[in-house]
NUZADO-253812 format. One record per residue (C-alpha): residue in three letters; residue number from 1; y, z, x. Coordinates in steps of 0.5 Angstrom, whole numbers. Layout:
N
REC  residuo  num     yy     zz     xx
REC      ALA  NUM      Y      Z      X
...
This chain:
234
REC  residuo  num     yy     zz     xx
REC      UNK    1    373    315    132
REC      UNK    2    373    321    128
REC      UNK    3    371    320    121
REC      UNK    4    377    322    116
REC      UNK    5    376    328    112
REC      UNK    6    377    327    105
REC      UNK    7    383    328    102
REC      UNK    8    385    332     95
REC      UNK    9    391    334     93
REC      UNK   10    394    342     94
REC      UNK   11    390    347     89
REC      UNK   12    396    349     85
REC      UNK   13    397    357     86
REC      UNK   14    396    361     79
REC      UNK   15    401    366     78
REC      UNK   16    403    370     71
REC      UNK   17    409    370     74
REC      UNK   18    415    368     68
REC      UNK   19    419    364     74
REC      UNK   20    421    364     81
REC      UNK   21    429    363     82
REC      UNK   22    431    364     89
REC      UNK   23    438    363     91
REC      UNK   24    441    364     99
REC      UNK   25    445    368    100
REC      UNK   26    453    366    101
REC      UNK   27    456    364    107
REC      UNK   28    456    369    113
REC      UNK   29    460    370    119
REC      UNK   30    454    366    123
REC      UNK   31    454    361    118
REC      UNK   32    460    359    121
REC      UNK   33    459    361    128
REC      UNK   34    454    356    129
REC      UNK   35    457    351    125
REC      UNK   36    464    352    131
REC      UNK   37    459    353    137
REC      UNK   38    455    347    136
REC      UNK   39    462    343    135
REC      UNK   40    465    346    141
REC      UNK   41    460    348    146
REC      UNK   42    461    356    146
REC      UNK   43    456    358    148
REC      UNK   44    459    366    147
REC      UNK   45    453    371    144
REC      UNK   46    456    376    140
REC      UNK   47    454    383    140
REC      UNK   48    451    387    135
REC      UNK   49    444    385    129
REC      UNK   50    444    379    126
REC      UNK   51    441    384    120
REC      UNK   52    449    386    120
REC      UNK   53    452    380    119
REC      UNK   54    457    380    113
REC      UNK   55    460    374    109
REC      UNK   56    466    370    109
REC      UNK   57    471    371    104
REC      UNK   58    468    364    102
REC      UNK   59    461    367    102
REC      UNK   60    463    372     97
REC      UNK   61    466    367     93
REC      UNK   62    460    364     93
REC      UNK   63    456    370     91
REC      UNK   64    461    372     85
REC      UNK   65    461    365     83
REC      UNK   66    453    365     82
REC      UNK   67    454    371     79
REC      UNK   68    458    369     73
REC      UNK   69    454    363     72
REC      UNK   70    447    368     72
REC      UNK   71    451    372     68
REC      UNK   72    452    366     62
REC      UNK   73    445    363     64
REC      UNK   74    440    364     59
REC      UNK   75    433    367     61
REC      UNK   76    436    371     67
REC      UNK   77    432    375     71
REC      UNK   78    428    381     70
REC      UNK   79    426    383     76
REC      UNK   80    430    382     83
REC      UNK   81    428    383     90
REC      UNK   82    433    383     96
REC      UNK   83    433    382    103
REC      UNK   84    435    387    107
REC      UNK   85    440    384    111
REC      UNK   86    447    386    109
REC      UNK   87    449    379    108
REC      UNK   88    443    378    102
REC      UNK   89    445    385    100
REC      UNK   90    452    383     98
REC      UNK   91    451    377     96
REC      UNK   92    447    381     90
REC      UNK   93    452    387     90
REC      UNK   94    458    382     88
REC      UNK   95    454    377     83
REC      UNK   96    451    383     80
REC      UNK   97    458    386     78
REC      UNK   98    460    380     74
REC      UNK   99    455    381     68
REC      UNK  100    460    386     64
REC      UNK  101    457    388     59
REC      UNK  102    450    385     60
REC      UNK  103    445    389     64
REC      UNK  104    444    388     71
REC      UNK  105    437    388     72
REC      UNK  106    433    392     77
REC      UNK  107    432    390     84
REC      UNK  108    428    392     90
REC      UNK  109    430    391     97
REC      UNK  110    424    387    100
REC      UNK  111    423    387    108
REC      UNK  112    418    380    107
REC      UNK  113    424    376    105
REC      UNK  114    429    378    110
REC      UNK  115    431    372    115
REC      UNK  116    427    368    119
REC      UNK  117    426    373    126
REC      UNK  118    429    369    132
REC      UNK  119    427    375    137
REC      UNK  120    430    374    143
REC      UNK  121    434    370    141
REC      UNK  122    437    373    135
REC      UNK  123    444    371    134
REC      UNK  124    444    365    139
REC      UNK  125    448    358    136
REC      UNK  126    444    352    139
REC      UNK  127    448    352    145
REC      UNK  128    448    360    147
REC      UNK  129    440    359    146
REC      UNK  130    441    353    151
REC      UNK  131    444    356    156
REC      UNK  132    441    362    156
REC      UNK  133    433    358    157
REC      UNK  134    433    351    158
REC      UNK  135    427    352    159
REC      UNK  136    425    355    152
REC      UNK  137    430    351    149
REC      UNK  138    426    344    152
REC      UNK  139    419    347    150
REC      UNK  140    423    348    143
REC      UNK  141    424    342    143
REC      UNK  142    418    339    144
REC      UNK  143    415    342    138
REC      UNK  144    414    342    131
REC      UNK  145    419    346    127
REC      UNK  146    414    348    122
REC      UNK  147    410    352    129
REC      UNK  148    416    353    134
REC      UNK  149    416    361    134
REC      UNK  150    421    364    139
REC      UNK  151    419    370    144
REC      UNK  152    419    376    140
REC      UNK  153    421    372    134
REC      UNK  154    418    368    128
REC      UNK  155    415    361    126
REC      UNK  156    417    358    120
REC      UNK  157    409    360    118
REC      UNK  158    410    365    120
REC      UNK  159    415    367    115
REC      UNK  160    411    363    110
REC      UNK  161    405    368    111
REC      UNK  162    409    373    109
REC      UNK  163    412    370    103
REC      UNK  164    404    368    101
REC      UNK  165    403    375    101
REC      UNK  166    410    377     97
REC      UNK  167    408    372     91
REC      UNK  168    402    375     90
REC      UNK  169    403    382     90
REC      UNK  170    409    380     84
REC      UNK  171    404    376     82
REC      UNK  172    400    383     80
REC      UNK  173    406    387     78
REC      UNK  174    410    384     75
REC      UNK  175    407    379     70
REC      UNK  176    410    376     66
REC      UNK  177    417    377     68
REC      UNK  178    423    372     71
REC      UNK  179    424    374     78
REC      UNK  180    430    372     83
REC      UNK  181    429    373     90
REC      UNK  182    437    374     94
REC      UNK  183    435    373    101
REC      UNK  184    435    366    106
REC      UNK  185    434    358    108
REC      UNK  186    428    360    111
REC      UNK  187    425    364    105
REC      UNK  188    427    359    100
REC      UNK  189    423    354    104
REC      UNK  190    416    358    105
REC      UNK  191    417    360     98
REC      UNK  192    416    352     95
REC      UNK  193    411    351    100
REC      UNK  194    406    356     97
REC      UNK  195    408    354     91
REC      UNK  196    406    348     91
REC      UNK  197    399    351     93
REC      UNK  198    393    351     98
REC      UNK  199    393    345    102
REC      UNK  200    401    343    101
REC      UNK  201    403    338    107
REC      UNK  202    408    342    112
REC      UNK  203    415    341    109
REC      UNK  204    421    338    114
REC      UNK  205    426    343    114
REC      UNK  206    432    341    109
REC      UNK  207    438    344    109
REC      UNK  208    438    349    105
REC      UNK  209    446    350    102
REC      UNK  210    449    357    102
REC      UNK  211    449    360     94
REC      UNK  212    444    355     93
REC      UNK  213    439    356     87
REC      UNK  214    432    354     86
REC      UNK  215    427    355     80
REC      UNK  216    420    355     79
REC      UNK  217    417    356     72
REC      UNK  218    410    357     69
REC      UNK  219    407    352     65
REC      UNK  220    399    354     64
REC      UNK  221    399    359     69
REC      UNK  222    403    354     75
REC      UNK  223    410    355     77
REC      UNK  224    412    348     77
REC      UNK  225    420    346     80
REC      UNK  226    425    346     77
REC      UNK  227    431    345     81
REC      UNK  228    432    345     88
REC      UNK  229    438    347     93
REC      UNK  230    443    346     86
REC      UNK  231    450    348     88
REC      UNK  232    453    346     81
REC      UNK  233    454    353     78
REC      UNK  234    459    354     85
């Protein structure tokens, strides 16, 4: 039998970074197309991008709600980075025009926290996968969520490798200011894994709730939790 490593907690990740709030976009038009799907068995496969996907008027709803409650927060954000996709663009857009008078921050639009990349089964519910490669969808199955990465397309490692890189070049150029990521479940969730530091256990994968707000502040050179997946201001 082999001789137990020795264990030590995760080395916490040094940052100069203020603090990290990361919110989910609002819910889009997939959202609510997988939701139906797995409910009823459709197995349609719509056409067009999953990049392109647009909110649901609740989406937007949701989105100008956590821009009202942004807006009246103290301490917001300095520096905002984007998700490419149309549905984390307009979240921010609509969020954005509820601080009035107040000045909106800048905001970059980043490729590394776009969503998630399902390759060739991009825009697939579970039940369009299914019916589209059984066998696949078994080999999914039979993995581990955290390494599962579909042909042409992403594990959740994956999205954490890229996410790593993100928060260290932050890290060197914007020291010392409070940025807000708008971008995907998948993207909060790399996000409080490598924050947690070298050595975190893989997370499970919870649900991570449209318009949701997490928050990392810095306390001696460490972002630490602060709220996860909070949908109070909604």
């Amino acid at each position: 039998m082999p001789t137990p490593l020795p264990s030590l907690p995760p080395l916490p990740t040094v940052t100069r970074l203020a603090s990290v709030t990361v919110v989910r976009h609002g819910e889009s038009e997939a959202n609510v197309r997988y939701r139906r799907a797995v409910e009823t068995g459709d197995v349609a496969v719509p056409e067009g991008r999953t990049e392109d996907t647009p909110l649901t008027a609740l989406g937007e709803e949701q989105a100008a709600a956590f821009g009202r409650w942004l807006a009246q927060a103290g301490g917001g954000p300095e520096l905002v980075v984007c998700s490419p996709y149309v549905r984390a663009r307009r979240t921010w857009e609509l969020a954005a025009g509820e601080f009035g008078e107040r000045a909106v921050p800048p905001v970059v639009v980043e490729e590394r926290v776009r969503d998630r990349e399902n390759g060739v089964f991009a825009l697939h519910s579970p039940p369009a996968w299914r019916a589209a490669d059984p066998e696949e969808w078994a080999r999914r199955e039979r993995s581990e969520e955290w390494t599962y990465r579909p042909p042409g397309g992403e594990s959740l490692a994956d999205v954490a490798l890229r996410v790593r890189g993100l928060l260290g070049d932050l890290d060197a150029v914007a020291a010392g200011r409070r940025v807000l990521i708008v971008a995907h479940d998948a993207v909060a969730l790399a996000v409080a894994y490598v924050l947690e530091g070298i050595g975190a256990p893989v997370p499970d994968r919870p649900q991570v709730a449209n318009a949701s707000v997490s928050t990392w502040h810095n306390e001696g050179g460490r972002l630490v939790p602060g709220v996860w997946n909070s949908t109070g201001h909604l």
